[in-house]
DOPA-718354 format. One line per field, with one value per residue (C-alpha): residue in one letter; x, y, z; residue number from 1. Coordinates in Angstrom, 1 decimal, m for minus. Example, Ala and Ser with C-alpha at 12.3 -4.5 7.8 and 13.67 -1.06 7.14 Angstrom:
2
code	c(A S)
u	c(12.3 13.7)
v	c(m4.5 m1.1)
w	c(7.8 7.1)
pos	c(1 2)
! end
This chain:
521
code	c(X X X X X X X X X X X X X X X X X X X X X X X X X X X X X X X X X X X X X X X X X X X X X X X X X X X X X X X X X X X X X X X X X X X X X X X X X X X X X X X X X X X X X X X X X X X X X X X X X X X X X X X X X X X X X X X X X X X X X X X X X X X X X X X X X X X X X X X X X X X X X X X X X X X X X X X X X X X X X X X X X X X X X X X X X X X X X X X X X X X X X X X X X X X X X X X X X X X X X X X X X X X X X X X X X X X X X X X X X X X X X X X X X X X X X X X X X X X X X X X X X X X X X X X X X X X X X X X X X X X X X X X X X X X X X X X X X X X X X X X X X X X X X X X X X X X X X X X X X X X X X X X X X X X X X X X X X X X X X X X X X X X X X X X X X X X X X X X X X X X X X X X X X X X X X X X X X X X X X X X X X X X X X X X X X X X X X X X X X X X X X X X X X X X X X X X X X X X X X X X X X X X X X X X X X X X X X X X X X X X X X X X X X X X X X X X X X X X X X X X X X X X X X X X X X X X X X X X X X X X X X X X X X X X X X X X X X X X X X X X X X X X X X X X X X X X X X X X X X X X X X X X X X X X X X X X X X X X X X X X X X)
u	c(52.4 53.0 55.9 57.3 57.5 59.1 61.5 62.9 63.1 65.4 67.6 67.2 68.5 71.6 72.4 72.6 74.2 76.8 77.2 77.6 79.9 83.9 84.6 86.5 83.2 82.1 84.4 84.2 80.6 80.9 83.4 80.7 78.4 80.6 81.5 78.4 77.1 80.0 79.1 75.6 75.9 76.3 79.0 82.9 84.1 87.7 89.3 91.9 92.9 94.4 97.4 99.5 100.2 99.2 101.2 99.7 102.7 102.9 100.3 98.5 98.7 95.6 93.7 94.6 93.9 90.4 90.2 91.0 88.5 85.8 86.4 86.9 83.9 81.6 79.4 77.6 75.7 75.4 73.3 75.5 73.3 75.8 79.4 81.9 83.0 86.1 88.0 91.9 92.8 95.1 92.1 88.6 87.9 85.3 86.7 84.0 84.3 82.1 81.0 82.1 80.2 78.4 77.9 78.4 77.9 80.2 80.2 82.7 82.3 78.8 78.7 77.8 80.0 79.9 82.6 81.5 83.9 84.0 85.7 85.9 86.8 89.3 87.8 89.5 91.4 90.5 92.5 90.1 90.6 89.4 89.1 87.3 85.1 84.9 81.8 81.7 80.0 82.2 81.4 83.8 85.8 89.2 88.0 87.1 89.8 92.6 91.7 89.3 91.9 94.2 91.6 91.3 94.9 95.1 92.3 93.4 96.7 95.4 92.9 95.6 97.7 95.2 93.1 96.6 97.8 101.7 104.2 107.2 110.6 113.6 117.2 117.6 120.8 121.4 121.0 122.7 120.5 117.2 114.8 117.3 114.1 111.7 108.7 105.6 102.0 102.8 99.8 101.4 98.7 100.5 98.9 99.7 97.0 97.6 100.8 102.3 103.8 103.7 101.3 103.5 106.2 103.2 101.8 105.4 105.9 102.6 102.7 106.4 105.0 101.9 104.3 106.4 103.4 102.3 105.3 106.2 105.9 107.6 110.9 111.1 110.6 113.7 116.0 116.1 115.2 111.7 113.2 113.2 115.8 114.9 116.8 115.1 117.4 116.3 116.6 115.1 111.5 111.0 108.8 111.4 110.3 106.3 106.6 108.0 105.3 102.5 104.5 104.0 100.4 99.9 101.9 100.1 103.8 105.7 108.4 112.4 113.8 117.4 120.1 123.3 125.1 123.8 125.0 128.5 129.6 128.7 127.5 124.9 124.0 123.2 121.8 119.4 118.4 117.2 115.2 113.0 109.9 108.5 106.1 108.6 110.1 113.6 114.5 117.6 117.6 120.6 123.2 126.0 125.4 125.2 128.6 131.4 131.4 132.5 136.0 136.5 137.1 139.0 141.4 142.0 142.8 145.4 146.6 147.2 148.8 151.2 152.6 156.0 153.1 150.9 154.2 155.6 151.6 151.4 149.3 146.3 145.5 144.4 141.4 140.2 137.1 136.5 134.0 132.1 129.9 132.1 130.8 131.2 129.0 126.0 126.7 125.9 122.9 121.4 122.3 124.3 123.5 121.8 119.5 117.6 116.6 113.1 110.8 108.5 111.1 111.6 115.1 114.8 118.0 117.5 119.7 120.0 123.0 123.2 126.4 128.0 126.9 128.9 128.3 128.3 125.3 123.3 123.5 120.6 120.3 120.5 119.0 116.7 114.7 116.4 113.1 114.5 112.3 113.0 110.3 106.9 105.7 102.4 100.2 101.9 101.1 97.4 96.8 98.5 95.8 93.2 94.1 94.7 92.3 89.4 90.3 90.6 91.1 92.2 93.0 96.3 97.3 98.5 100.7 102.1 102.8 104.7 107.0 107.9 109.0 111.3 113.2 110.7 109.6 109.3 109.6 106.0 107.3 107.6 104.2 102.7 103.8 102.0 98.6 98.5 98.9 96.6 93.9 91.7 91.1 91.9 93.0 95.5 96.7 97.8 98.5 101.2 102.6 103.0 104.9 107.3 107.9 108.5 111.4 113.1 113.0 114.8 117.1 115.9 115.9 112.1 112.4 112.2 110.1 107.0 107.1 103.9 105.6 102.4 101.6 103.0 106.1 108.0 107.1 108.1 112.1 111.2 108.8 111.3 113.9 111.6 110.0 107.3 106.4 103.3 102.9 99.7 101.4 105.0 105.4 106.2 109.7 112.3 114.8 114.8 113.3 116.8 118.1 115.2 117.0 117.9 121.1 122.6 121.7 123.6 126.4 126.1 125.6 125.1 123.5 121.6 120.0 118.6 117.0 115.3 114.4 112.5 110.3 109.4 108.3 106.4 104.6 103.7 102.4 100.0 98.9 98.0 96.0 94.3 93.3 92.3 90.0 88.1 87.6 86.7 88.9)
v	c(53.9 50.6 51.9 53.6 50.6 48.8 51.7 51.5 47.5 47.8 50.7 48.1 45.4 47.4 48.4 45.1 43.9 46.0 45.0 41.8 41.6 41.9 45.3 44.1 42.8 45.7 47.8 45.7 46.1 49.8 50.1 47.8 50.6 53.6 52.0 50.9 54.9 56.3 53.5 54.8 58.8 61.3 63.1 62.6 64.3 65.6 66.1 68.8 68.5 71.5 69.3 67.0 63.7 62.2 64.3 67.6 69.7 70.6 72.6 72.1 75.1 74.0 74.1 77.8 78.5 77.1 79.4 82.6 81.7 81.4 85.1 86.0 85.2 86.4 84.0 86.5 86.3 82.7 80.5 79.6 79.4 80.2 82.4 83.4 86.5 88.1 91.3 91.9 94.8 96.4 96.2 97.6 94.7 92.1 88.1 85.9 82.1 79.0 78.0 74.3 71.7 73.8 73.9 76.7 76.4 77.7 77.8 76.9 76.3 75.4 73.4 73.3 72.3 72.7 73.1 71.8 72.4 69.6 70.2 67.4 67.0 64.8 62.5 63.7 66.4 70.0 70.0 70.1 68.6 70.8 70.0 70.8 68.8 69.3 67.7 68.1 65.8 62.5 62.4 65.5 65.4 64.6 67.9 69.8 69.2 70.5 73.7 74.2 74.6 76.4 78.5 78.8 79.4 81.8 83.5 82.9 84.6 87.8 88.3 87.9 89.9 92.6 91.9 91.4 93.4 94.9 95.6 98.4 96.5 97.5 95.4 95.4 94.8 91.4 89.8 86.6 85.4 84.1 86.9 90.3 92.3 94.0 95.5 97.7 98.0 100.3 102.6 105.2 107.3 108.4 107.0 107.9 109.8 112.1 112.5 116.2 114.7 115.3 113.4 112.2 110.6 109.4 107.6 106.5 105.1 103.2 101.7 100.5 99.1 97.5 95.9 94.4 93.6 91.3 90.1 86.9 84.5 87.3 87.5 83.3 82.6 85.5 83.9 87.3 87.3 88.9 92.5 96.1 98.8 102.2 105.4 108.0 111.4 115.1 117.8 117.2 117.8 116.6 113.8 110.5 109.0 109.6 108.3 104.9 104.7 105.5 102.7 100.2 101.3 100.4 97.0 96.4 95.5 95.0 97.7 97.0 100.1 98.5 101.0 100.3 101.4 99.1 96.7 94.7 92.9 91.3 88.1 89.7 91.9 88.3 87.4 90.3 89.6 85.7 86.9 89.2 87.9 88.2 90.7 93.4 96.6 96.8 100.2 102.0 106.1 108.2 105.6 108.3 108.9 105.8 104.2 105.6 103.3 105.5 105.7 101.9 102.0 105.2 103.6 100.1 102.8 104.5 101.4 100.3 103.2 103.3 99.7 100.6 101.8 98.9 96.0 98.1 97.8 94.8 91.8 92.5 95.7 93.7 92.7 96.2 94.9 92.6 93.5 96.3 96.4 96.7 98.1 94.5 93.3 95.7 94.9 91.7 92.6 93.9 92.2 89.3 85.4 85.9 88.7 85.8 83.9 85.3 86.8 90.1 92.4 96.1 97.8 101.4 103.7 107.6 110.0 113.6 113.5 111.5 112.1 110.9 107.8 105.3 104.4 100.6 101.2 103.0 100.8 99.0 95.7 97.7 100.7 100.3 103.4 106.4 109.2 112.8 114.5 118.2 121.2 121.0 121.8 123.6 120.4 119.1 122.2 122.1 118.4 119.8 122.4 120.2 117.4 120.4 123.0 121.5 124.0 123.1 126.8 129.9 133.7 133.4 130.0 132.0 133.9 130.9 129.3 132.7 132.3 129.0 129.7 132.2 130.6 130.8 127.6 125.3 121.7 120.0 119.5 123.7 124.0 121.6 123.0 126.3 124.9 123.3 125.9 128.0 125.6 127.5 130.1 129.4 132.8 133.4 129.9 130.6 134.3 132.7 130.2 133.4 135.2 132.5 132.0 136.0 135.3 133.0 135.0 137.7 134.9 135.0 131.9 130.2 128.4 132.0 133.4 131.1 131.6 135.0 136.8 139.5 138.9 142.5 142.5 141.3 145.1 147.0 147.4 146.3 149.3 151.9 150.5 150.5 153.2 151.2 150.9 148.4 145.7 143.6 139.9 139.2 136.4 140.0 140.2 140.9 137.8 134.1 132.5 131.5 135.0 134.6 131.2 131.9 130.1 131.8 135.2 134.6 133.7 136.9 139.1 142.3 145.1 145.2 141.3 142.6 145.4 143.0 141.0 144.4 144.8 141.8 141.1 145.2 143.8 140.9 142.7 144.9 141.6 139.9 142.9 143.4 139.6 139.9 142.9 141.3 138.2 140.5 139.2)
w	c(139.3 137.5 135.7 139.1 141.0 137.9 137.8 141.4 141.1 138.1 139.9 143.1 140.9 139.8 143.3 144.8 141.3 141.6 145.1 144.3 141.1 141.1 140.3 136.8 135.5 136.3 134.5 131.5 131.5 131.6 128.8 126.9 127.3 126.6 123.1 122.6 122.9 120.9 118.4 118.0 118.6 115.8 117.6 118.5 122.2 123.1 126.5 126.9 130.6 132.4 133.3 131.2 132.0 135.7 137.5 137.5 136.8 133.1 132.3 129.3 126.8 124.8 127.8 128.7 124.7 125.2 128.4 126.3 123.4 125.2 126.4 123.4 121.8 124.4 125.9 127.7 124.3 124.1 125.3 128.7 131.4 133.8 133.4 136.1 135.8 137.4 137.0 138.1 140.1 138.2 134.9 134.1 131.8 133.0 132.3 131.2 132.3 131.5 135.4 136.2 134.4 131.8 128.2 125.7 121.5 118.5 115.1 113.0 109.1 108.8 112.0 115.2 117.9 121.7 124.8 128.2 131.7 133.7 137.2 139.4 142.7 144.6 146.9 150.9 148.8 148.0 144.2 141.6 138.5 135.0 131.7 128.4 126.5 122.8 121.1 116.9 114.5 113.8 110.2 109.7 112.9 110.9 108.6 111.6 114.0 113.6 111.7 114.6 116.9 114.8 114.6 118.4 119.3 116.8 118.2 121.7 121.4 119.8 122.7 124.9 123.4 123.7 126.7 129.0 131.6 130.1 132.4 131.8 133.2 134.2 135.4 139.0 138.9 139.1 135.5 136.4 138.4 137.8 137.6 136.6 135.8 138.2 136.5 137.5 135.4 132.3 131.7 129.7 127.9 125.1 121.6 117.7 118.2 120.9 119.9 118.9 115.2 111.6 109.4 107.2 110.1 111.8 108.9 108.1 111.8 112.0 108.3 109.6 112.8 111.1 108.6 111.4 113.7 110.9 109.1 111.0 108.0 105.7 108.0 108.3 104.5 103.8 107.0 109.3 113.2 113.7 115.2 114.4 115.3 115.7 116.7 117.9 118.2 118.8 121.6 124.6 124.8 121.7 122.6 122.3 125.7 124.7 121.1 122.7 125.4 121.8 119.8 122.3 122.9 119.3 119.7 122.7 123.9 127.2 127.6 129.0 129.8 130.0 132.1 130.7 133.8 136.1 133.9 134.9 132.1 128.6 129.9 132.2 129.6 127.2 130.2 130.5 127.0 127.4 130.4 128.2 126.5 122.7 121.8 123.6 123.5 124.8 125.1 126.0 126.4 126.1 124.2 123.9 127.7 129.3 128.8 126.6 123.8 120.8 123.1 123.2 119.5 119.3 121.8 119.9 117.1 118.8 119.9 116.6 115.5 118.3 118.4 120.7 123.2 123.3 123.6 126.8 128.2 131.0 129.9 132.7 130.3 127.4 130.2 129.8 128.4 131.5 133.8 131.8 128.6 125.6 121.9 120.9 123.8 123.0 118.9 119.5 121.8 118.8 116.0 116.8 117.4 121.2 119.4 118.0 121.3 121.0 118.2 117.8 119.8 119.1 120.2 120.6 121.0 122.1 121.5 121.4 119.5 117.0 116.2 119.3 118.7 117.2 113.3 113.9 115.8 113.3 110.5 108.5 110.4 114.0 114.0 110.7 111.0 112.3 113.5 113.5 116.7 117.0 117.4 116.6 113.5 112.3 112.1 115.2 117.1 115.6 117.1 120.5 120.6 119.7 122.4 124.8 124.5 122.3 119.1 115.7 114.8 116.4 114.4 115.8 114.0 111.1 113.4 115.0 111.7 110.8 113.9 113.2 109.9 111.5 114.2 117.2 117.0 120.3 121.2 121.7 126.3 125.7 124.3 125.9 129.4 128.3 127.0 130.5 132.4 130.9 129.4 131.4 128.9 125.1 124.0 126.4 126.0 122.5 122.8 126.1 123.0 120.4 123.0 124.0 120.4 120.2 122.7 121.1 118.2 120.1 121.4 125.1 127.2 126.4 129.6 131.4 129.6 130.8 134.1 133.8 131.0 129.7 125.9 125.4 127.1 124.5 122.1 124.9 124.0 120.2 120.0 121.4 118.5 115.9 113.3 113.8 110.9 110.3 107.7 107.3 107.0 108.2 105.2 103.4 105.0 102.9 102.7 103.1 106.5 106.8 107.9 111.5 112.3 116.5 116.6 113.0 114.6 117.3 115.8 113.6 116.0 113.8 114.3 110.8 112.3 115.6 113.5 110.9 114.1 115.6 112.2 112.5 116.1 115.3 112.4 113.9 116.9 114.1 112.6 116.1 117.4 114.4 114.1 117.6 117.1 114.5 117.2 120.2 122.1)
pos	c(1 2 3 4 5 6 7 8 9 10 11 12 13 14 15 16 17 18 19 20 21 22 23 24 25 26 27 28 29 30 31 32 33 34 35 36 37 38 39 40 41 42 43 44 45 46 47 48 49 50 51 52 53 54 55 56 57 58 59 60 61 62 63 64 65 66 67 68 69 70 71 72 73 74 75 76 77 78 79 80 81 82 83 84 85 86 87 88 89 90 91 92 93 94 95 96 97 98 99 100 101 102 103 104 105 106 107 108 109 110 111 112 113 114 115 116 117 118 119 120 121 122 123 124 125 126 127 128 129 130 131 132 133 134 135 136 137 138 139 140 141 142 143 144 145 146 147 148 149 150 151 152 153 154 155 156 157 158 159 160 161 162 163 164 165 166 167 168 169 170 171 172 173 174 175 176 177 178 179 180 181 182 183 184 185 186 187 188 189 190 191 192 193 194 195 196 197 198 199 200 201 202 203 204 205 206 207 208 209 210 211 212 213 214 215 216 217 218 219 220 221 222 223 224 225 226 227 228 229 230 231 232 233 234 235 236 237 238 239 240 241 242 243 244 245 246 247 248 249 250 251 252 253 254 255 256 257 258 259 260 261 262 263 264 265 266 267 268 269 270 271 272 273 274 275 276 277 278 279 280 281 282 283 284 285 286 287 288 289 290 291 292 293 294 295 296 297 298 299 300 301 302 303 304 305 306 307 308 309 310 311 312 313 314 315 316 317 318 319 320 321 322 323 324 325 326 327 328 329 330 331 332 333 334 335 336 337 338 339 340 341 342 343 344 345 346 347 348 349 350 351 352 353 354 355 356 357 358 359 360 361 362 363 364 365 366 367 368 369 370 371 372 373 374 375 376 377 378 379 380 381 382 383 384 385 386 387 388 389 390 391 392 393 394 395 396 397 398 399 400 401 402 403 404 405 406 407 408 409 410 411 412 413 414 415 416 417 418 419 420 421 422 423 424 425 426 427 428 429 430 431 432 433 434 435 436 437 438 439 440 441 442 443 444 445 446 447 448 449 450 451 452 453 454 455 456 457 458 459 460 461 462 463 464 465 466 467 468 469 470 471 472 473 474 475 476 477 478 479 480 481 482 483 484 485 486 487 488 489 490 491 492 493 494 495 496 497 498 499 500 501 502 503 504 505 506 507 508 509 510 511 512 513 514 515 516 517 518 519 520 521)
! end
C-alpha cells in the first residue's frame, strides 16, 4: 500500500507539474527523455508515413510496399494478435492487414526485426493518420537497412503482381483526353495448360515468355526497350484469341485490346499508348482488316513512279495521311521512340493472313516471334480430350491420327465445339470428331456436318462406290499423305482422287468397327 500511495503522489506531482510549467520546458524535457531512451536501447525505429510531407497529398510508395509485404508473408502465422482481413468483390482471395497499433516479427538475415501500425487520430477531425514502425537492432541498422527494404519492395511488387485484380481494356474512343481506355475485370480461363497446342510450340512460347518475364536487367545492360512482338496468324478457329488470354494468364498481365478503327489519327494513337501501363499486353486482332495499311505504301509507289501525276495533284492531297492512322503512325507504335515510354509490354498482332500484312511490320524488332496456328494436331487433340472428356486414351485415337494425316484434320473451335456437345458420352464424342473429319476428307462443308450427322452416314454413298474391299490399317494406302490433302483434291478434281478417297473412308470404316467390337462399344 506504501508503494501505491507513493505511486499516485509522484503521477500527482507530474500532473500539477505539468500544469504549471511553460509548455517549452516541457518539450525540452521530453526530448531529454526520448534521447536519453534511444541512447540506452538496443534497437533503432523507422517511420514510413502513408503521406509524404505535411500535406497529406503524396502518397508514400514505401508505405504501400510495407502494406503488401506484410500480406505477403502471412501473418495469419505470426505472432499478431490481431489482423484485419478484407476481401474485394470482384476476388476470392482473403487480404491480411496488421490492425491499428499492433505489432508483427520478421526475419531477415539472422535477425529479428519487428513492424508495428500506428494510426492516429485527428483531434475534431475524422482523418486518420498511418504509419509503420520499423524496429531492428542499431548495431547493424546501416547493414540491415537498406537491403531490408530492397528486399521488401522486391517482394512487395511480385505479390502484387500476382495477388492483383487485371483488367482487359479497350479505347473508347477518345484517346486525347485523359482517360481514352475503359476496361472491365479480365477472367479469361484459358492457360498453357488447357490449351489445344503442340508440345514443342508450347514449350517454345513459355521458355520465350519466361525469358522476357525475367530479362529486365538483360535488355538495359544491351540498350533495347523491355518489349516483345509477336504475330500470331492462322485460320480462324485456330485458337489466336485464347492463346493471348493463356499468355497473359502466365504473365499475370493487363490486356489492351486496341481497335484501330476507332482510332482518328497518329497522335491519339501515341496518345493511347502513354495511357497504358507496364506489365501489359497490348493487343491488336485482325491487322490486315482493320485499316488498309499495305495500300498506303503501294500508293506512295505509284506515286513515285508516275511523277507527271502527282505535280498535276492539288497541295491539300499530300494531307492524305491527316486525320487517320498511317503505316508510319502504327511503325512507330511498335518500335519507334514513344514505344519506350513504359517497360514489360507485349504487342500482339493476329492475322489470318499473313501475307496481307505488310513486311515492315513483321520484322525482328516488331514482330519478334511469328506463331503459326492452324488445325490441331494429334497431341493437341489428345490434351483437348483430356481437358474435355477426362480420356487419356480412346481405340479410336489411332483412327483420328490416321485422318489427320490425310486431310481431315480440324481446327481445335471445330473440335472443341463437338466434345462439348456431346461430353455427355465419351464414345460418341469421338466417334462425332471421326466423322466430321470423314467429311472433310470427302470435301463437305465441316461446319454442316455437326449439326446430328449419324457416325455412319458418311459410308452410305462411299459404300455404294466402292468394291469394298477391306484393309486392316489405312497407313497401308498406296501413295504419299499428300495425295488426301482436301484443298489439292479439289483442285484436281479427277475421278481416279474421289475413288482413292472411297477406299479409304471403306477401310477406315473396317478399322473403326473392328476397334470398336473389341471395346464393346
Amino acid at each position: 500500500m506504501e508503494i501505491l500511495s507513493q505511486m499516485w503522489s509522484l503521477l500527482g506531482l507530474l500532473t500539477v507539474l505539468q500544469n504549471i510549467l511553460p509548455t517549452q520546458l516541457l518539450s525540452w524535457l521530453n526530448s531529454i527523455y526520448e534521447n536519453l531512451q534511444d541512447f540506452l536501447s538496443p534497437n533503432s525505429y523507422f517511420d514510413i508515413p502513408e503521406f509524404n510531407g505535411y500535406c497529406g497529398v503524396d502518397l508514400n510508395d514505401l508505405y504501400r510496399h510495407v502494406d503488401l509485404y506484410l500480406n505477403s508473408v502471412n501473418t495469419s502465422s505470426s505472432t499478431c494478435r490481431r489482423l484485419t482481413l478484407s476481401r474485394s468483390k470482384s476476388s476470392n482471395r482473403i487480404s491480411f492487414s496488421l490492425a491499428p497499433n499492433h505489432t508483427v516479427h520478421d526475419n531477415f538475415r539472422g535477425h529479428r526485426l519487428s513492424w508495428t501500425h500506428h494510426v492516429e487520430t485527428a483531434q475534431d477531425s475524422i482523418d486518420e493518420k498511418r504509419s509503420f514502425t520499423l524496429r531492428l537492432p542499431k548495431r547493424c541498422r546501416l547493414v540491415l537497412l537498406t537491403p531490408y527494404l530492397d528486399h521488401v519492395t522486391a517482394r512487395a511488387m511480385e505479390y502484387e503482381r500476382v495477388a492483383r485484380e487485371r483488367r482487359l481494356f479497350t479505347n473508347n474512343g477518345h484517346g486525347s483526353y485523359e482517360s481514352g481506355w475503359s476496361s472491365v475485370p479480365f477472367r479469361h480461363p484459358s492457360t498453357f495448360e488447357t490449351l489445344a497446342l503442340e508440345p514443342d510450340l508450347k514449350k517454345l512460347l513459355v521458355d520465350d515468355l519466361t525469358a522476357f518475364a525475367d530479362g529486365k536487367e538483360f535488355y538495359q545492360k544491351i540498350g533495347r526497350a523491355w518489349k516483345r512482338g509477336y504475330l500470331l496468324y492462322g485460320s480462324p478457329g485456330a485458337g489466336k484469341s485464347s492463346l493471348i488470354a493463356a499468355m497473359a494468364n502466365f504473365l499475370r498481365y493487363d490486356v489492351y485490346d486496341l481497335e484501330l478503327s476507332k482510332v482518328t489519327d497518329n497522335s491519339e494513337l501515341r496518345a493511347l499508348l502513354i495511357q497504358t501501363t507496364n506489365r501489359s499486353i497490348i493487343v491488336i486482332e485482325d491487322i490486315d482488316c482493320s485499316i488498309d495499311l499495305t495500300g498506303d505504301r503501294l500508293t506512295k509507289t505509284t506515286r513515285r513512279s508516275s511523277p507527271k501525276k502527282s505535280r498535276s495533284r492539288s497541295a491539300g492531297d499530300n494531307g492524305d495521311d491527316n486525320g487517320r492512322v498511317t503505316l508510319s503512325g502504327l511503325l512507330n507504335f511498335t518500335d519507334g521512340l514513344w514505344s519506350c515510354c513504359g517497360e514489360e509490354r507485349v504487342i500482339v498482332f493476329t492475322t489470318n493472313h499473313r501475307d496481307a500484312v505488310d513486311p515492315a511490320l513483321l520484322r525482328c524488332g516488331r514482330m519478334d516471334v511469328h506463331v503459326s496456328l492452324g488445325t490441331c494436331g494429334i497431341y493437341a487433340f489428345r490434351a483437348m480430350v483430356r481437358n474435355y472428356l477426362g480420356l487419356d486414351s480412346h481405340v479410336l485415337f489411332d483412327v483420328v491420327e490416321s485422318c489427320m494425316r490425310s486431310g481431315g484434320a480440324l481446327t481445335p473451335a471445330q473440335i472443341g465445339e463437338i466434345l462439348l456437345r456431346n461430353r455427355r458420352d465419351a464414345d460418341v464424342a469421338v466417334k462425332a470428331v471421326v466423322t466430321a473429319m470423314q467429311a472433310k476428307i470427302l470435301g463437305a462443308d465441316v461446319d454442316a456436318t455437326e449439326g446430328g450427322i449419324e457416325y455412319d452416314d458418311v459410308f452410305k454413298t462411299t459404300e455404294s462406290m466402292a468394291d469394298r474391299r477391306l484393309c486392316g490399317s489405312p497407313d497401308n494406302l498406296g501413295g504419299s499423305p499428300e495425295k488426301f490433302d482436301g484443298k489439292k483434291r479439289k483442285e484436281r478434281g479427277s475421278n481416279g482422287n474421289w475413288e482413292s478417297k472411297v477406299n479409304f473412308l471403306v477401310r477406315l470404316k473396317s478399322l473403326t468397327k473392328s476397334e470398336s467390337g473389341r471395346r464393346g462399344v
